[in-house]
C-alpha positions as CSV (number, residue, x, y, z in Angstrom):
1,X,143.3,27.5,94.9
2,X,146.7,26.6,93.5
3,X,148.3,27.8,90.4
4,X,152.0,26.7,89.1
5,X,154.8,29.1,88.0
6,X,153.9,28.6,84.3
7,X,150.4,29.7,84.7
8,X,151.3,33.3,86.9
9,X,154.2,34.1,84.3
10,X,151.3,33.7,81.2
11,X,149.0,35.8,83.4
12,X,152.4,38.8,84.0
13,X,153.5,37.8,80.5
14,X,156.7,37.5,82.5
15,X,159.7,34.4,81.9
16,X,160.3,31.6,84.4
17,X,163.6,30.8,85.5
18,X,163.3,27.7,87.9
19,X,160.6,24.8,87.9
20,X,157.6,26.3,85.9
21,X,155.7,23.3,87.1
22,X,155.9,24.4,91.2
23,X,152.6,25.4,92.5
24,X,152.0,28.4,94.8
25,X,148.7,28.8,97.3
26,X,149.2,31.8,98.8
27,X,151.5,35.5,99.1
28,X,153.7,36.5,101.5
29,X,156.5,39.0,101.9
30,X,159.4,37.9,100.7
31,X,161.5,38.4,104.4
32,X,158.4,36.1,105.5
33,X,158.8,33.2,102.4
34,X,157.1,30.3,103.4
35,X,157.0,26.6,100.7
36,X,153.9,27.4,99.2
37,X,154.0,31.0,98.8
38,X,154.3,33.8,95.8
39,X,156.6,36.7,97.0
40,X,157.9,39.5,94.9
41,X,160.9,42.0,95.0
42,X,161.2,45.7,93.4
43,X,162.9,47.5,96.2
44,X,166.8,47.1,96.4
45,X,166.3,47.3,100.3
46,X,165.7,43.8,100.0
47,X,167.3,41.8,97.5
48,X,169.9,39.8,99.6
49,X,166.1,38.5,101.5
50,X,166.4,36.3,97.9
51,X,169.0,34.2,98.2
52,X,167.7,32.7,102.0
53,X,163.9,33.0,101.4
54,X,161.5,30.3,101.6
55,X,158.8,31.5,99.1
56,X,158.3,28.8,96.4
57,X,158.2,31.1,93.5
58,X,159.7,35.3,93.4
59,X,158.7,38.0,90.6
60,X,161.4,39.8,90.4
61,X,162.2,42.7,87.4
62,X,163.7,41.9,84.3
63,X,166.9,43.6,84.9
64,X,167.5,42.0,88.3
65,X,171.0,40.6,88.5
66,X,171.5,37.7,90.3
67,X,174.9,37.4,92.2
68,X,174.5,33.7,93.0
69,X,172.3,30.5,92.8
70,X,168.6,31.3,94.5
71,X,166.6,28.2,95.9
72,X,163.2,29.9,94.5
73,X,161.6,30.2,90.9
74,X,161.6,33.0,89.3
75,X,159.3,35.0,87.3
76,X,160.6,38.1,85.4
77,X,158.6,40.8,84.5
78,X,159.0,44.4,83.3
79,X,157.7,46.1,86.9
80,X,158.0,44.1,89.9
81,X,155.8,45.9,92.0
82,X,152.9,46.6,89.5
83,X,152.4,42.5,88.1
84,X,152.3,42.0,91.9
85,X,149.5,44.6,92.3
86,X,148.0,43.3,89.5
87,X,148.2,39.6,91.2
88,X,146.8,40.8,94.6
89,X,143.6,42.8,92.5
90,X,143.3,39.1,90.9
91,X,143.4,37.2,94.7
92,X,141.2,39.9,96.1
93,X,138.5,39.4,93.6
94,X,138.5,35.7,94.2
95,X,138.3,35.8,97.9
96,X,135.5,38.2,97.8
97,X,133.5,36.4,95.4
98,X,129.9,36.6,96.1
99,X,126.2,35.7,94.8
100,X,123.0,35.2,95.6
101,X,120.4,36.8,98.0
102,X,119.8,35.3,101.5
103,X,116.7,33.8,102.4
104,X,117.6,36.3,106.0
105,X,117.6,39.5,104.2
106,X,114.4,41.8,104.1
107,X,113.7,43.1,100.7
108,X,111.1,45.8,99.6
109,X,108.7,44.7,97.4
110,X,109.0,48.1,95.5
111,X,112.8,47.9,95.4
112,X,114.6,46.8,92.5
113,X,117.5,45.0,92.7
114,X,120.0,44.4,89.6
115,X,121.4,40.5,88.2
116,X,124.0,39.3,89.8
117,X,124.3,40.4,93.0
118,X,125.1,39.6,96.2
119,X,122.9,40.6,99.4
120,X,124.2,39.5,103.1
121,X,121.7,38.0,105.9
122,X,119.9,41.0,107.6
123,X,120.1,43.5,104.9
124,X,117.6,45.9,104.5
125,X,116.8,47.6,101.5
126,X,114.0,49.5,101.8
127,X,110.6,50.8,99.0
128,X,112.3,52.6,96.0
129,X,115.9,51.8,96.5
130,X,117.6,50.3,93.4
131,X,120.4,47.9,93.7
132,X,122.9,47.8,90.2
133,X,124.2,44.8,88.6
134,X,127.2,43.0,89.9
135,X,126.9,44.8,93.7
136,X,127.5,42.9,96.6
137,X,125.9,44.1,99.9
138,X,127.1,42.4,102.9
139,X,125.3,41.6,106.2
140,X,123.7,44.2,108.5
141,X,123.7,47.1,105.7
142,X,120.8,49.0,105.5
143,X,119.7,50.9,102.4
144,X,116.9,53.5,103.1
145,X,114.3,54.8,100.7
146,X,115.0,55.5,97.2
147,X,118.6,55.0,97.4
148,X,120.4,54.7,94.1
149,X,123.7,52.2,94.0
150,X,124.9,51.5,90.9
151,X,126.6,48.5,89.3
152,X,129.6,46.5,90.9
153,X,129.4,48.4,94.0
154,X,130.4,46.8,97.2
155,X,129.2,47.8,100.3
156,X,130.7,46.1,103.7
157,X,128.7,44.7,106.5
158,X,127.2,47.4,109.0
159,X,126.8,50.4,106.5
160,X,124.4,52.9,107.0
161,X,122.9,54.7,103.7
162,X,120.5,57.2,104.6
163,X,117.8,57.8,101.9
164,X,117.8,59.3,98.7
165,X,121.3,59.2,98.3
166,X,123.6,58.1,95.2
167,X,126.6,56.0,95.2
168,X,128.0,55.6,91.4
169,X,129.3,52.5,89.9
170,X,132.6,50.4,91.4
171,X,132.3,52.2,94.6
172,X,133.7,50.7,97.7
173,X,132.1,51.6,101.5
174,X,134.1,49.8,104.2
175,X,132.1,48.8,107.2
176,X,130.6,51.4,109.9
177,X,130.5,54.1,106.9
178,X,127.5,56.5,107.3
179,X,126.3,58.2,104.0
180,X,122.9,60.6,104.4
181,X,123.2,61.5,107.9
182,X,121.5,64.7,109.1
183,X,123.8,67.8,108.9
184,X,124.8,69.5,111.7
185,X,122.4,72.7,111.5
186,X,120.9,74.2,114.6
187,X,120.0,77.4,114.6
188,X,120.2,79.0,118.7
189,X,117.5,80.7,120.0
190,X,117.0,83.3,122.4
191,X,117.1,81.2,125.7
192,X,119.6,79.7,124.7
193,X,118.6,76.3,123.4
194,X,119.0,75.4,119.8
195,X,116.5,74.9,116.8
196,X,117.2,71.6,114.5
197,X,117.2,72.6,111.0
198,X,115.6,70.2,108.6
199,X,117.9,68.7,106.3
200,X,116.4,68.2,103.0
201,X,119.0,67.3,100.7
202,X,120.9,64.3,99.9
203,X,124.3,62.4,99.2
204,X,126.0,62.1,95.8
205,X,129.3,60.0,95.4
206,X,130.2,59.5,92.0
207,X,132.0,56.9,90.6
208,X,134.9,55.1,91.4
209,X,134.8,56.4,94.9
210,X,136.0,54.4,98.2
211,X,135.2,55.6,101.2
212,X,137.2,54.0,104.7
213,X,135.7,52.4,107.7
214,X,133.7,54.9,110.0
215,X,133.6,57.7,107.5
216,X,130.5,60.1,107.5
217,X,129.5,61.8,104.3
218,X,126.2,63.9,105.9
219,X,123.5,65.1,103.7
220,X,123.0,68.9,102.7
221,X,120.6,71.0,104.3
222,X,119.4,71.4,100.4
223,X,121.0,70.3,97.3
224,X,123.6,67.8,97.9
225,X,126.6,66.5,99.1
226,X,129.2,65.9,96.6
227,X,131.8,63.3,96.4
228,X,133.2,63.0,93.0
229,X,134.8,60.4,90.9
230,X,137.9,58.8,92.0
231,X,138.5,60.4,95.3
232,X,139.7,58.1,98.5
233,X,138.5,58.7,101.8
234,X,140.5,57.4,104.3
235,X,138.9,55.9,108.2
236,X,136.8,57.9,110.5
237,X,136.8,60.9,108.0
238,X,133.9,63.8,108.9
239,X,132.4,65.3,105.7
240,X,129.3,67.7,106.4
241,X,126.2,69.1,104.6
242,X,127.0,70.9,101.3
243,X,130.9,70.0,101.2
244,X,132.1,68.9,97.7
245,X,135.0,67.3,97.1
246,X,136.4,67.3,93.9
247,X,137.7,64.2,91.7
248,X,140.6,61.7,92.5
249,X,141.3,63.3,95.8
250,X,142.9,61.5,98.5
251,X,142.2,62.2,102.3
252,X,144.0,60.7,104.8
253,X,142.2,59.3,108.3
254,X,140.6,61.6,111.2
255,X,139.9,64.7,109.1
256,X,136.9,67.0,108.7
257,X,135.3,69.6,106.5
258,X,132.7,71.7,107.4
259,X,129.8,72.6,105.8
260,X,130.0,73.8,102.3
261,X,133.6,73.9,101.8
262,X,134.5,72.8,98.6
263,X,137.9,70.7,97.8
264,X,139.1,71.0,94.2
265,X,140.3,67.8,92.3
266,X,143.4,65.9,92.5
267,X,144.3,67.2,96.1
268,X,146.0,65.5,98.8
269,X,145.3,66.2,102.3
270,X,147.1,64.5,105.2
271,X,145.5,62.9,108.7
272,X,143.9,65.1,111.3
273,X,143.6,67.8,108.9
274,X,140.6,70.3,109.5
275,X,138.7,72.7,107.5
276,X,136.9,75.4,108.5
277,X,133.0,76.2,106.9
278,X,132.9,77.8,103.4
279,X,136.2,77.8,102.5
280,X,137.0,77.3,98.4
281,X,140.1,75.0,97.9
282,X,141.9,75.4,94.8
283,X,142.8,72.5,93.0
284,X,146.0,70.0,93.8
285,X,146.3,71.6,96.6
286,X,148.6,69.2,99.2
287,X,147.7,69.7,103.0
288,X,150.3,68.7,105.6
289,X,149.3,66.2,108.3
290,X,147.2,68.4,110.9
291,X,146.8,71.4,109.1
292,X,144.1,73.7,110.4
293,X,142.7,75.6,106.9
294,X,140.7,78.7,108.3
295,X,140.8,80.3,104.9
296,X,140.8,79.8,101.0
297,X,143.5,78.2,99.2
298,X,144.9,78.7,95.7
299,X,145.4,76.5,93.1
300,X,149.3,73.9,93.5
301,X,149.3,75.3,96.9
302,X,151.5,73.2,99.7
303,X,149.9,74.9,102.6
304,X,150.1,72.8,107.2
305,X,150.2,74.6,110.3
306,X,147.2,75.8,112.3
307,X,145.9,78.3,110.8
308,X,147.9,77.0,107.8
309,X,150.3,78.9,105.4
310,X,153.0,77.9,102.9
311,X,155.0,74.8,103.6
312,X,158.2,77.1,103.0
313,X,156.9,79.6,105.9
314,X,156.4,76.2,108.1
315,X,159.3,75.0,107.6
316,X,160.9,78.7,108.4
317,X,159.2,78.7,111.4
318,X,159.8,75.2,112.9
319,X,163.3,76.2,113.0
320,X,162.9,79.2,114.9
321,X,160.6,77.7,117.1
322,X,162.6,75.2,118.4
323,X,164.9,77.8,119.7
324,X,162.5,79.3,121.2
325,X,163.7,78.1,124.5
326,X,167.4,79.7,123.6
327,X,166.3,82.8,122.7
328,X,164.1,82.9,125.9
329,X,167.4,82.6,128.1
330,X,169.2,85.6,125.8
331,X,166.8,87.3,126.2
332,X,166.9,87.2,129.8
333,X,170.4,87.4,130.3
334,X,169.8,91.0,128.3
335,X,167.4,92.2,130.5
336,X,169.1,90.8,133.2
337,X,172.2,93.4,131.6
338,X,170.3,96.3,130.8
339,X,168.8,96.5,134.6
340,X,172.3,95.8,136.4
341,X,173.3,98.6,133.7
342,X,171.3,101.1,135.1
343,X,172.1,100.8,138.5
């Protein structure tokens, strides 16, 4: 799909400079221009890659100042960065646009499935599972039994939903996601092998919620699972019975939180980052990238290490560390002193 200059700027509300009438196809960086192309530029880094690139048309901000002649149109706009997020939100939605129900999926009589949605070939969505209006499921997803998905909810191909969950409206779960899983609850016995314990509870992600490729959200042993509204779940994130992680928190790829740990809101926590069972995190707590957290953690704390403590301790610590091998030798050479001075 093609749109000109003219028609992008009355989309940004931005001004062209250049040939309003030139029509763009697709994006591209602007160190990657290509005839054809929409680019944009926000960070100074960059702005001598305007005078050489090849992109047909550049948004650049308002109060850009131009030292010479530029091949490219021009759109101005307040924010460079943002009218080009807002652009990419608008492509996205295009290329993903999706309707209808294939004649390959299998369908529950007893489901119910909203208007407007998409459903993939080899879908399964199972007796009592209800489907909201505007979702899109793609191929291979399975929905089990009395699974709730609300509106506008898109689910990738290959996702697992175990039953009885709930996934709120404009959620997003990125294929090989896992959500309803049994906990991890065995209880050893006195030869040694190890007792499954049912698990009888369920998955709840609020709304708003997306959840990365390969991520497990597992169901509680009772109760349930809590994910709430806003929060971002990086990949191959491990989240286990009874955790509960608070709203519009962001957790990066490859970490895990055991069972019933709770995460307050608006926390960041970095990749590879652990967390041990039945820990309280405060909230906006930040966790540094491979943090091991083996106890509770206060409200605005900045806490990485394993076990973690305060960022400023860390930081204290790295540097002493480093000389570890230095104060090794010095303290050789004094032993080395005090022995030759007793003899």
């Amino acid at each position: 799909m093609e749109f000109t200059a003219l028609q992008i700027a009355q989309f940004l509300k931005g001004r062209v400079e250049g040939n309003e009438n030139i029509k763009v196809s697709s994006l591209c960086k602007i160190e990657e221009g290509k005839e054809g192309a929409l680019a944009f530029l926000s960070n100074p880094k960059y702005a001598h890659y305007i005078y050489d690139t090849q992109a047909s048309v550049v948004i650049i901000n308002e109060d850009f100042h131009l030292e010479h002649n530029v091949k490219a149109t021009l759109i101005r706009v307040k924010d460079a960065y943002s009218s080009f997020a807002s652009l990419l939100e608008l492509y996205n939605q295009y290329k993903s646009q999706r309707n209808g129900i294939s004649s390959l999926a299998f369908v529950n009589k007893e489901a119910s499935l909203g208007e407007d949605i998409y459903l993939g070939e080899f879908a399964v969505v199972e007796k009592g599972a209800e489907i909201g209006n505007g979702s899109k499921i793609y191929p291979q997803v399975y929905i089990g039994e009395n699974v709730k998905i609300g509106n506008n909810v898109t689910i990738y191909a290959g996702v697992k939903i175990y039953s009885d969950s709930v996934i709120g409206d404009n959620c997003i779960l990125h294929s090989g996601v896992v959500v309803g899983a049994d906990g991890f609850g065995f209880a050893p016995l006195e030869d040694g092998t190890f007792r499954k314990i049912p698990q009888v509870g369920n998955v709840i992600i609020e709304e708003n919620v997306e959840i990365g490729a390969n991520t497990c959200i597992d169901r509680s042993t009772m109760g349930s699972t809590i994910v709430k509204k806003g929060t971002k779940l990086d990949n191959l994130c491990q989240i286990a019975h009874n955790v509960k992680i608070g709203q519009n928190t962001v957790m990066s790829a490859l970490s895990g939180v055991a069972g019933s740990t709770s995460i307050g809101d608006n926390c960041f926590i970095g990749g590879q980052s652990g967390f041990a069972n039945s820990l309280k995190i405060g909230n906006r707590v930040k966790v540094g990238a491979k943090t091991g957290v083996l106890q509770n953690v206060k409200d605005d704390s900045v806490v990485m290490g394993v076990p973690s403590f305060s960022l400023r301790d860390f930081l204290k610590s790295a540097v002493v560390y480093k000389r570890l091998p230095e104060l090794e030798h010095r303290i050789k050479c004094l032993e080395k002193q005090l022995k030759e001075s007793k003899n």
